[in-house]
Structure formats: structure tokens, C-alpha cells
C-alpha positions in Angstrom: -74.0 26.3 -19.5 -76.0 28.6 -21.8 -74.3 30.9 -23.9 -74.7 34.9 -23.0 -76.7 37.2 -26.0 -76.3 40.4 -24.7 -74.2 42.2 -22.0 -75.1 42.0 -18.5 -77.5 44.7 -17.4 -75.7 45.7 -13.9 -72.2 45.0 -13.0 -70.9 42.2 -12.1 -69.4 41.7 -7.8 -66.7 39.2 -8.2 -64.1 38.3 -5.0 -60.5 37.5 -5.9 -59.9 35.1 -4.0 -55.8 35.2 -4.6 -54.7 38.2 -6.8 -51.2 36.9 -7.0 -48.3 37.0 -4.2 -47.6 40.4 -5.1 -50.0 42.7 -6.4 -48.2 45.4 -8.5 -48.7 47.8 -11.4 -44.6 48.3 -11.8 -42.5 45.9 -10.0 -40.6 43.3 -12.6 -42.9 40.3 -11.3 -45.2 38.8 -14.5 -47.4 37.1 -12.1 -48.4 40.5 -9.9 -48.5 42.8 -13.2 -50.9 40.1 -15.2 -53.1 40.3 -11.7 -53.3 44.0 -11.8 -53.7 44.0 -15.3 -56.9 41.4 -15.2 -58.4 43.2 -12.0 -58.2 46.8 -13.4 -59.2 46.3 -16.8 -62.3 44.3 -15.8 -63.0 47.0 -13.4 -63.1 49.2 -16.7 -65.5 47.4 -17.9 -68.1 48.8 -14.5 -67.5 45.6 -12.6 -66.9 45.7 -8.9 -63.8 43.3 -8.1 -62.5 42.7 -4.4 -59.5 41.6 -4.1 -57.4 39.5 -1.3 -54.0 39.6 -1.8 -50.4 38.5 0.0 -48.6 41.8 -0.7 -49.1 44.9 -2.7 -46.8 47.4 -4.3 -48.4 50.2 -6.3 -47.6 53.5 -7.9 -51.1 54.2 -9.2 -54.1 54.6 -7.1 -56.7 51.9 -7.7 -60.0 52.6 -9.4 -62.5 53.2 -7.0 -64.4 50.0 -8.0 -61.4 47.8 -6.9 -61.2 46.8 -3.1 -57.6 45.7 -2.2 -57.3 43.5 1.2 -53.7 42.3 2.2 -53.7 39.6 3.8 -51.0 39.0 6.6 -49.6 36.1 8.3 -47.5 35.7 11.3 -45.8 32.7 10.1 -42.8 32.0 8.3 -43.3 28.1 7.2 -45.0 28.3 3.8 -47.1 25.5 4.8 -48.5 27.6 7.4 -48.4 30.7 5.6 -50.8 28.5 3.2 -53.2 27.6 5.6 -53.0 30.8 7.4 -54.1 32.5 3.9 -57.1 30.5 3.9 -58.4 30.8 7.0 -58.1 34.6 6.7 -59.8 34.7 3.3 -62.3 32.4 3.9 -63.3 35.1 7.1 -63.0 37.9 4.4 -65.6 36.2 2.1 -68.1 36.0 4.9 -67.4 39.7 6.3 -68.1 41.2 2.8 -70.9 38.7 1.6 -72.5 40.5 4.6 -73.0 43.9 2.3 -72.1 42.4 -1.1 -74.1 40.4 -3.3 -71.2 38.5 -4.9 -71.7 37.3 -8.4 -68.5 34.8 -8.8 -65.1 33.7 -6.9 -61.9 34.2 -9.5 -58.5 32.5 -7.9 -56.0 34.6 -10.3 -52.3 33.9 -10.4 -50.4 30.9 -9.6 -53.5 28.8 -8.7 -52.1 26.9 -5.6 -53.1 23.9 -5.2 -55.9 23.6 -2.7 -56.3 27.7 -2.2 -59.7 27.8 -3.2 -61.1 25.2 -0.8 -61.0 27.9 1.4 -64.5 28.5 -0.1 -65.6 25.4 -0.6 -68.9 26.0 0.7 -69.6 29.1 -1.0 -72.6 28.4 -3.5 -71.1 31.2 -6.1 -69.4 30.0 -9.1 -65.7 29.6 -8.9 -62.7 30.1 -11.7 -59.9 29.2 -11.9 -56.9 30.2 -13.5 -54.4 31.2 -14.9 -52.8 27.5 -14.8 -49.2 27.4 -16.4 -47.5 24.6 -17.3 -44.9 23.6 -14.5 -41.2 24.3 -14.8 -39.5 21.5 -16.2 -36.8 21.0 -12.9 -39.7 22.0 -10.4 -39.2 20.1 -7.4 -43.1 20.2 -7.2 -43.8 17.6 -10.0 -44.3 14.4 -9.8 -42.2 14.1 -12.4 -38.8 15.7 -10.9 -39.0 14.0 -7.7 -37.3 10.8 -7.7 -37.7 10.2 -3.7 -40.4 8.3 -2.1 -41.5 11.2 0.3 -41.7 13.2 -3.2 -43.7 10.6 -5.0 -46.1 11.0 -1.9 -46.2 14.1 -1.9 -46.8 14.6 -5.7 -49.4 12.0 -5.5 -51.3 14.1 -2.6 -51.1 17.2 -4.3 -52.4 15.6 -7.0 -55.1 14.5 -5.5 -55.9 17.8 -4.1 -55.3 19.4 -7.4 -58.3 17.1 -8.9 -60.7 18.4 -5.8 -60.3 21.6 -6.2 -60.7 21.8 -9.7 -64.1 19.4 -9.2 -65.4 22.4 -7.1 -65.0 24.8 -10.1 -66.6 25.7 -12.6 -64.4 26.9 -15.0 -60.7 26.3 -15.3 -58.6 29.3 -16.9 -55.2 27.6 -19.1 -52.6 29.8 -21.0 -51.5 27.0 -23.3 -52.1 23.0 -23.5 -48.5 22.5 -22.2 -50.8 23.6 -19.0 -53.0 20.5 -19.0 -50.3 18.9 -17.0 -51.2 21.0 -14.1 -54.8 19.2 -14.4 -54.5 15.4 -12.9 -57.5 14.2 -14.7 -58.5 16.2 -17.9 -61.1 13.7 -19.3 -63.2 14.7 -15.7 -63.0 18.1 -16.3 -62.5 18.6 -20.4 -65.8 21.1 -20.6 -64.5 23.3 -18.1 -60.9 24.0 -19.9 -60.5 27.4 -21.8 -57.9 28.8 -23.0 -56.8 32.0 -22.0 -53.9 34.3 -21.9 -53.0 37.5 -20.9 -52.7 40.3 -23.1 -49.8 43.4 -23.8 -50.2 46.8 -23.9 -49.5 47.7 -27.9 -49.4 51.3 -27.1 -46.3 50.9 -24.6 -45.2 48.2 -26.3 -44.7 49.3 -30.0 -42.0 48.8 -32.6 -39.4 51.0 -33.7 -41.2 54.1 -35.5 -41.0 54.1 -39.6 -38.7 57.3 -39.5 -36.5 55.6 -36.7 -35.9 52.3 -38.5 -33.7 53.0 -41.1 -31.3 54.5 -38.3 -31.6 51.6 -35.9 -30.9 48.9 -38.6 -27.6 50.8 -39.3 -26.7 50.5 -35.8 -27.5 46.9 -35.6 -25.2 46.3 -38.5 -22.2 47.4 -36.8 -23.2 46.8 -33.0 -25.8 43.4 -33.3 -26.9 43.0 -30.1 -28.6 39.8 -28.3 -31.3 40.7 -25.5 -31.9 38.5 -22.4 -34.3 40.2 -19.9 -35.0 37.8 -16.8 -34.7 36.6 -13.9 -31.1 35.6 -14.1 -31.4 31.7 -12.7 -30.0 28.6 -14.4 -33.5 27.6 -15.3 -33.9 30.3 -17.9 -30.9 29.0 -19.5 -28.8 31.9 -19.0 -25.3 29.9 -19.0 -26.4 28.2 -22.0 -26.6 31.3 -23.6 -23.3 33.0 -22.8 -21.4 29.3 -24.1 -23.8 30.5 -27.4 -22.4 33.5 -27.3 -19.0 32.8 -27.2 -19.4 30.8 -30.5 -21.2 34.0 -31.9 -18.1 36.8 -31.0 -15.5 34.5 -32.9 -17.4 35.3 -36.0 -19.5 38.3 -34.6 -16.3 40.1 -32.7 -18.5 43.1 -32.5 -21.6 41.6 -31.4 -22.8 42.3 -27.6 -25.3 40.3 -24.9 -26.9 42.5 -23.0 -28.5 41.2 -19.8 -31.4 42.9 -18.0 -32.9 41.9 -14.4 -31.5 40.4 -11.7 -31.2 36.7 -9.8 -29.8 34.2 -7.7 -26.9 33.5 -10.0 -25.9 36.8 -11.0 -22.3 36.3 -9.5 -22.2 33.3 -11.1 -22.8 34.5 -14.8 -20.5 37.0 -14.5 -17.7 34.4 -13.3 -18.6 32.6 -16.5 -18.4 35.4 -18.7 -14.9 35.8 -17.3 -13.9 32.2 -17.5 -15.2 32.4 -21.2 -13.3 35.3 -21.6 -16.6 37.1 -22.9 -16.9 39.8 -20.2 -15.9 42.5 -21.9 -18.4 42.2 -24.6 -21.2 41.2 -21.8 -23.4 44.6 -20.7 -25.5 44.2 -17.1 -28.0 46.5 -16.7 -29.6 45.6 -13.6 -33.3 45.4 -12.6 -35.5 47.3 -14.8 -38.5 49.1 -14.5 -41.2 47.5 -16.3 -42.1 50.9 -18.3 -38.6 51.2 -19.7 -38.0 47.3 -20.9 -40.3 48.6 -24.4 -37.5 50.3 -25.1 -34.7 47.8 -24.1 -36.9 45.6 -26.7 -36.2 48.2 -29.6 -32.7 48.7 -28.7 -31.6 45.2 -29.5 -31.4 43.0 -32.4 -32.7 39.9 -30.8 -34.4 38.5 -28.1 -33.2 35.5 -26.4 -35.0 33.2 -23.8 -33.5 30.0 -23.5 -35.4 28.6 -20.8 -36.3 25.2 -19.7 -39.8 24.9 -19.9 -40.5 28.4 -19.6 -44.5 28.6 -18.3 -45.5 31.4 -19.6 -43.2 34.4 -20.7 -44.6 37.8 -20.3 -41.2 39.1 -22.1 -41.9 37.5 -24.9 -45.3 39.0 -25.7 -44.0 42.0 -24.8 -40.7 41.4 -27.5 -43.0 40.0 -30.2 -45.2 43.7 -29.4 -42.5 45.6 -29.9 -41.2 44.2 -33.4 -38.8 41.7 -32.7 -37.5 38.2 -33.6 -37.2 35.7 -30.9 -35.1 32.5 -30.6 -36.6 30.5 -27.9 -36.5 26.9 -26.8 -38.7 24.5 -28.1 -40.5 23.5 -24.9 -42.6 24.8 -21.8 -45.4 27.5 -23.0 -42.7 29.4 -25.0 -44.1 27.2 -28.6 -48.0 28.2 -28.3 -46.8 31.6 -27.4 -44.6 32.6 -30.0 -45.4 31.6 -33.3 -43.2 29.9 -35.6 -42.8 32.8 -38.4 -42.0 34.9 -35.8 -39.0 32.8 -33.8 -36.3 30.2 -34.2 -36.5 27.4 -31.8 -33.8 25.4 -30.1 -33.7 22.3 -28.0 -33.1 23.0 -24.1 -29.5 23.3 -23.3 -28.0 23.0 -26.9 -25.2 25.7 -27.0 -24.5 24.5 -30.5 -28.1 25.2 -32.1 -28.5 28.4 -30.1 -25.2 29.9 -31.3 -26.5 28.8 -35.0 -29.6 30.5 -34.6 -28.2 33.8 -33.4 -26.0 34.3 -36.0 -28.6 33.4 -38.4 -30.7 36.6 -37.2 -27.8 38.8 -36.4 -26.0 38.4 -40.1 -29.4 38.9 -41.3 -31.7 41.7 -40.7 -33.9 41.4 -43.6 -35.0 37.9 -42.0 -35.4 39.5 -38.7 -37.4 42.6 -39.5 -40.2 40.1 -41.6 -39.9 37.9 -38.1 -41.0 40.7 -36.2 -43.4 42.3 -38.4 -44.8 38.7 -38.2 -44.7 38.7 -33.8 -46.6 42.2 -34.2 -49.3 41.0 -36.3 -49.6 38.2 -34.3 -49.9 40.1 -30.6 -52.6 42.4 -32.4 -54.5 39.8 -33.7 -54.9 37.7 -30.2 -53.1 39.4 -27.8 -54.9 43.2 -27.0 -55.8 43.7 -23.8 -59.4 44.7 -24.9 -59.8 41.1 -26.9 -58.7 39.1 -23.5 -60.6 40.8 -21.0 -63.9 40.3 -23.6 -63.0 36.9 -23.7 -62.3 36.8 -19.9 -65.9 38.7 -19.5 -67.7 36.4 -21.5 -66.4 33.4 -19.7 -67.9 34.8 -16.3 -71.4 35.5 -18.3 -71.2 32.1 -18.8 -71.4 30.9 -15.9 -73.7 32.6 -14.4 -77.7 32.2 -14.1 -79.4 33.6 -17.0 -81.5 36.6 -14.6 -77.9 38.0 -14.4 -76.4 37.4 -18.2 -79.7 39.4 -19.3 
């Protein structure tokens, strides 16, 4: 694959194939705002996307060089739902390749495995990605499934995984803790790159210089630990209150505040009770994604104790706005945050969390240099303008050299 000189000299057609289960531009769901994100800031760039999506929820009108398609089914299995998809995208390609000279096929956000077959004949290049890492309890690895039907099936999916990724031509990974997503990396090493997403800086900001001084203050008598997320066991919520517990018998005036909403949400507050923590324990409820910047600055620390978190958007969006981080020490969360800018802790360990928080919260010289240390870092590698050149220059890449100019 020859490298590209210059910018193309005509836009670029490219078919999204899968822009994501949900398609949205405010809904709290980081795989339908990253697929927004991508498909209208290409389309800034002059190129002509066309995307086919599951479900769409959106505030802002599209720019007129975006095509949105939703694509229906009539069945409720998922394994039909699947299949369904791909028949119905597959008859999409053909009806638009009738007046559109495609250029490339992208399959966005989650890359199910098999999807793209659904174009299998197609002769246009093909990328794939964003891969994340799986979760570490996801019944879909091989790894977590101790039956023999789920060693079957792993090994299948595997299998399937290793076609589809033959077809392409370029495979799209956030961090290496995704090569586990590819079944056989030495086939397929010059076609791995690397690639985020990005954070909006401008939304996204720290604590203004004449605001500081103030908020500081306020952190010093009222230290307060962040968790927005989906409140599940897998992001390690329940670890967290146990942390916090140990934290208010030194910290008495020290608060978690929880953002978002979950299957367990009953449960966490039951806990809180039984730990006797619920009346230093603020729920907020499900947040609009423009008003979580704030939520960021508000609070001393951000907290995400998850188990092999894949790929956080809240934590870019944290380390944008200023803040330390503790995170765990596993998943994507390690490549994503740097180490200046968080403390780590291993999954589940109550006693290392609660050490880690007090750390921060008894000391805010420590975590105003940790999240000077996140901003830098998010505008070093993490604009939206440096990914979508790097995402650009990928699909030059790959195409013939008439078109990269």
C-alpha cells in the first residue's frame, strides 16, 4: 500500500456499512456518539458518507453530505436480527452503487463479528474498526465460557472473526488490549492501526483560571468522588461504595456522586444503605451528554473502577476537562489514561481503591498537576481534528493512486 502525498482531488463516497446500534448526537451511549462524531467530522472534511444504521436518535440535522438509512427488522431473536441486518444492507449497497461511485466500505462501531460479509463480494476496500478489547466477564469470550456449547461457539466465532478480517483491508484498534478481538494477529499484523476517538476540548475544558481558586476551596471542605456510568456490577460500582465507606471514616465530609443510570441501580442504593453510606451518596440520574463537562469540573475525582473497561469515552472526556482519575489497571482504561495523570488499582480491591482516593482527596496540589497532566495529554493525541486526519489518511491509503492524487 503506497503512502498518500497530497490530498485527494475530489471527495471521497464511502458506505457505512454499520454506524453503531444507535446513531446519536446526544443520547448517553459512547458507541452511537463516537459514530456520529466519525461520520460528521469526515463529512467536514467534503466527503460524502452513507450511512446504514439500526436506530437513530438526533437533535441536529445532518449535514447534507451524510445519508442516514435505518435499517429495520421484524425479528426479535438477535441471531435473526443479525442476519436480517445483512441481508438488508447488503440490498442497500447494491441500490445506491446504482448512482454512487463508492470509494470504500467503513464497518464503525462494535464490529460484529461476521457483519461485513454482508459485502463480501463487493470489490471496494473494506475497514474495519473500531475493535475494543472485550469485557473481562463477557459471556462472548472464549475465555469466560467454561461450557462445551460456549467453547463451540467461541471457537466458531472465532473462526468467523479471522474471515472477516481476511476480507479487509485495514483493521481500526483503540488500544493493544484490542488485539484479543483479532484470532490470528501474525495473518493480519500490516493491516492493524491504531486509532481512537477523539474529545471535543472546547466543550470539554477545565475549570477557568479565575474560577479555580474558588473551586479548590470548595473541594477542601466538600471533596467529592465522581462515577458517571452505566451503573452495572461490571464497572465496579459496588466496589466503589465499600471504597467509599473506608474514605467517610476519615473523610466524614466527603460525598460520591453517581451519574447515569443501569440495571443495578436498586441494588447500589440497597448497598449504600446496608453500608450505612446513603446519606452521603448523591444520584443524579441520566445525564445529558452536554452537561456531564460540567459534572467533570464540579468534582474532585473521577472514579471508574471497571473490569476491563474497553474503551471509556468518560475518561477522555474527565482527563479533557482537568481531572485526576483513579482507574483500574486493566481493559483499555491503562493505554488510555496515562500514568501521570491517574492512580491505578487492581480490579475489585476495595482496600487499594479506598487508598487511592484519599490520596487525591487530602491532596489537591497532587491532583491539579494530575489533571493539568490528562489535559496536555488529550491535546496532544486526542483533538478531534488530529483523529479524523489520521482516520483520513488511513482511507488514502488504501485506495488506488488515480484517487489519492
Amino acid at each position: 500500500m503506497g503512502k498518500v502525498s497530497q490530498v485527494s482531488p475530489r471527495p471521497l463516497h464511502i458506505f457505512v456499512l454499520h454506524g453503531s446500534d444507535l446513531f446519536t448526537d446526544y443520547l448517553p451511549h459512547g458507541d452511537g456518539r463516537a459514530a456520529y462524531n466519525f461520520v460528521t467530522r469526515i463529512a467536514g472534511k467534503g466527503h460524502h458518507i452513507y450511512v446504514a444504521t439500526q436506530r437513530a436518535e438526533l437533535r441536529q440535522p445532518l449535514p447534507p453530505n451524510v445519508h442516514l438509512t435505518v435499517i429495520e427488522s421484524r425479528f426479535s431473536n438477535p441471531l435473526l436480527v443479525r442476519l436480517d441486518y445483512m441481508r438488508q444492507v447488503r440490498q442497500l449497497l447494491r441500490q445506491l452503487s446504482r448512482t454512487v461511485c463508492f470509494d470504500l466500505i467503513h464497518q464503525l462501531n462494535p464490529v460484529f463479528t461476521g457483519l461485513s460479509l454482508a459485502a463480501f463480494d463487493s470489490p471496494l476496500p473494506l475497514v474495519l474498526g473500531f475493535y475494543v478489547p472485550h469485557w473481562l466477564r463477557d459471556p462472548e469470550t472464549l475465555s469466560s465460557t467454561a461450557t462445551l456449547r460456549g467453547r463451540t461457539t467461541g471457537w466458531f466465532r472465532d473462526r468467523l472473526a479471522a474471515v472477516q478480517q481476511r476480507f479487509a483491508c485495514i483493521l481500526l484498534l483503540t488500544t493493544p488490549a484490542a488485539l484479543k478481538r483479532i484470532p490470528n494477529p501474525s495473518a493480519v499484523g500490516d493491516k492493524i492501526r491504531y486509532l481512537g476517538q477523539g474529545v471535543d476540548i472546547d466543550l470539554f475544558s477545565p475549570v477557568p483560571e479565575q474560577e479555580l481558586e474558588a473551586r479548590l476551596a470548595e473541594e477542601h471542605k466538600h471533596p467529592s468522588v465522581l462515577f458517571l456510568a452505566n451503573i452495572s456490577e461490571r464497572k465496579g460500582i459496588f466496589t466503589l461504595l465499600s471504597a467509599m465507606q473506608c474514605v467517610l471514616e476519615q473523610l466524614p465530609l466527603a460525598r460520591l456522586r453517581i451519574a447515569g443510570s443501569g440495571p443495578d441501580l436498586e441494588r447500589v442504593m440497597a448497598t449504600a444503605r446496608q453500608l450505612r453510606i446513603e446519606n452521603q451518596v448523591d444520584y443524579l440520574g441520566q445525564q445529558e451528554h452536554a452537561a456531564t463537562a460540567e459534572l467533570f469540573r464540579q468534582n474532585a475525582v473521577y472514579c471508574l473502577p471497571s473490569f476491563g473497561e474497553p474503551f471509556a469515552t468518560s475518561a477522555l472526556e474527565a482527563m479533557s476537562c482537568g481531572r485526576a482519575l483513579v482507574i483500574t489497571d486493566s481493559g483499555g482504561l491503562p493505554y488510555l489514561v496515562p500514568e501521570e495523570g491517574s492512580l491505578r488499582i487492581p480490579n475489585g480491591d476495595v482496600k487499594a481503591l479506598a487508598t487511592a482516593l484519599l490520596e487525591l482527596l487530602r491532596n489537591p496540589k497532587r491532583r491539579t498537576d494530575m489533571g493539568a497532566a490528562n489535559r496536555r495529554n488529550v491535546l496532544e493525541k486526542r483533538t478531534w481534528p488530529k483523529i479524523i486526519a489520521e482516520l483520513e489518511a488511513i482511507y488514502y491509503e488504501i485506495l488506488p493512486a488515480e484517487i489519492q492524487g
